[in-house]
Backbone bond lengths (Angstrom), bond angles and torsions (degrees), N, CA, C in turn:
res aa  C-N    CA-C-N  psi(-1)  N-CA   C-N-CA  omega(-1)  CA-C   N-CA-C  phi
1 X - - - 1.454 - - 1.533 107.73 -
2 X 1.260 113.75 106.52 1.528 120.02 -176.62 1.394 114.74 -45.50
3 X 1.822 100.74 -68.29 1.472 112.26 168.61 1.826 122.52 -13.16
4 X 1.270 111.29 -57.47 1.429 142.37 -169.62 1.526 95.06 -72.27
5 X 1.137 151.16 -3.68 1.163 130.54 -178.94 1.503 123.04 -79.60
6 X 1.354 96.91 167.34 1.921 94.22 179.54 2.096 103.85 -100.78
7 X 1.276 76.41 147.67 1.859 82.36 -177.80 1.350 86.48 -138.90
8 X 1.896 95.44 155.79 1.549 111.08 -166.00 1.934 98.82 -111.45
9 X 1.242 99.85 170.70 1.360 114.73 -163.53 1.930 99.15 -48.69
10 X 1.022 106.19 -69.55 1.926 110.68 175.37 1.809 113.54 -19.93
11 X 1.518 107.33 -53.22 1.654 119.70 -150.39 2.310 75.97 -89.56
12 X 1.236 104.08 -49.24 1.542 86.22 178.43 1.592 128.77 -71.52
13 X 1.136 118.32 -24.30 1.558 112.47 162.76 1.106 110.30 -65.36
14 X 1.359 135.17 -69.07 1.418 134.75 175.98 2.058 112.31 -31.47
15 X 1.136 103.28 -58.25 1.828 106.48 153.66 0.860 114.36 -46.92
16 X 1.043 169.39 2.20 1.887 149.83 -167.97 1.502 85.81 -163.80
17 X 1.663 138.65 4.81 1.571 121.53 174.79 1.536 110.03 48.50
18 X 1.669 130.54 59.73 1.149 125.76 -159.51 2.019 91.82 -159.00
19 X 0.678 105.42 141.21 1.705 114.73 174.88 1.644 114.98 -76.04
20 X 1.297 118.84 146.66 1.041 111.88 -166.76 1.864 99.93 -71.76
21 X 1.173 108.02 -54.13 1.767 94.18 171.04 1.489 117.95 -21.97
22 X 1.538 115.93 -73.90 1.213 124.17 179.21 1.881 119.92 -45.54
23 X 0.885 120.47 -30.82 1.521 113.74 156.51 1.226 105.08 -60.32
24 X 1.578 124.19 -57.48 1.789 110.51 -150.57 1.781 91.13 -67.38
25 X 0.875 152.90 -38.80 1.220 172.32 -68.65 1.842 98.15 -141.23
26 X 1.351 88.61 -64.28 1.780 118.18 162.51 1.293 119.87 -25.83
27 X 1.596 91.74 -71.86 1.178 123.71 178.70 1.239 117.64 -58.93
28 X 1.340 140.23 -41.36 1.362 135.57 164.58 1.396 135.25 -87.88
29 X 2.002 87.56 6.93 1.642 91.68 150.14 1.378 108.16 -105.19
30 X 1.320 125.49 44.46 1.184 116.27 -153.75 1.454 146.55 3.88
31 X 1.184 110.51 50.46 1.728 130.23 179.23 1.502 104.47 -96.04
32 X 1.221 121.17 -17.60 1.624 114.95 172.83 1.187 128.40 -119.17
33 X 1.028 137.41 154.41 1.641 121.99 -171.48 1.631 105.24 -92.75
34 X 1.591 83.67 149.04 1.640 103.79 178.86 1.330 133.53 -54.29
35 X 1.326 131.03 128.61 1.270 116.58 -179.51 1.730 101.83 -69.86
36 X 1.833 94.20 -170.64 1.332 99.33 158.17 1.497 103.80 -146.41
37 X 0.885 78.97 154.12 2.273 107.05 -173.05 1.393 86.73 -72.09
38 X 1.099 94.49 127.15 1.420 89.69 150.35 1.430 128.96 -122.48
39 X 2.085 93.30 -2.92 1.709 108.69 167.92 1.314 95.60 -132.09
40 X 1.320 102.37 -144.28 1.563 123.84 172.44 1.816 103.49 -74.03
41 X 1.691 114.14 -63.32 0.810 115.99 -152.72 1.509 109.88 -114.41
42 X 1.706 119.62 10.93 1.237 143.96 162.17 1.470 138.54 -78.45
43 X 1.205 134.68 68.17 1.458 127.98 172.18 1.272 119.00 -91.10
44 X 1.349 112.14 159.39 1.400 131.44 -169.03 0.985 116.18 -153.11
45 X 1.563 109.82 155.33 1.791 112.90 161.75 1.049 119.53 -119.55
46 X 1.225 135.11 -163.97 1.553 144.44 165.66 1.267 91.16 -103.63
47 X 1.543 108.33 148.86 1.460 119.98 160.04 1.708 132.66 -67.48
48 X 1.589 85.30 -42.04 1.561 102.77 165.52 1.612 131.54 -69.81
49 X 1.481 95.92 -18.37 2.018 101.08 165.20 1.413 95.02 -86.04
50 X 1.289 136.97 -55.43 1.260 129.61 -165.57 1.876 107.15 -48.87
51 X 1.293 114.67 -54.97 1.778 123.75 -153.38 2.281 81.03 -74.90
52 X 1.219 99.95 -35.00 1.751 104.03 -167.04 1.747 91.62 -61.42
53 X 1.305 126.17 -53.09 1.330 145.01 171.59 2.145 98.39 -30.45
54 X 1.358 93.18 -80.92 1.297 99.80 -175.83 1.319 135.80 -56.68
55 X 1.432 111.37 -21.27 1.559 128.97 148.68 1.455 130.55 -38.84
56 X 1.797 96.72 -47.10 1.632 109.35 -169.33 1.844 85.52 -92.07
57 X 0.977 129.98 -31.92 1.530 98.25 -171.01 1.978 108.70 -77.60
58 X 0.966 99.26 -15.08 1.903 128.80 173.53 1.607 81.95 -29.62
59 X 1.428 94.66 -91.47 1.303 149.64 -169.20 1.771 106.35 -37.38
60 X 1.471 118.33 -31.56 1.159 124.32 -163.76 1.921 112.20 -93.04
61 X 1.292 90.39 -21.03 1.417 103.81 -179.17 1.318 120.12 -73.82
């Protein structure tokens, strides 16, 4: 399931036109959802929290 895939910090800034600072940033105001480690030096997301993410701010405007 494509949808369902994990994408790394690079392929998601470039998606949302946003700097990788500015996500972590997000994230610790908690306005963005959390990645997950999947190592030490590995984070990720789901594709489907991210596009679910971008829906509700759609939606909020």
């Amino acid at each position: 399931m494509l949808e369902d895939r994990y994408i790394r910090i690079k392929e998601l800034a470039i998606m949302l036109s946003i700097g990788k600072s500015t996500i972590y940033r997000l994230i610790q105001q908690n306005k963005f959802p959390k990645q997950i480690k999947l190592s030490e030096r590995t984070s990720v997301w789901r594709l489907s929290v991210i596009n679910r993410w971008m829906e509700e701010k759609e939606t909020q405007k």
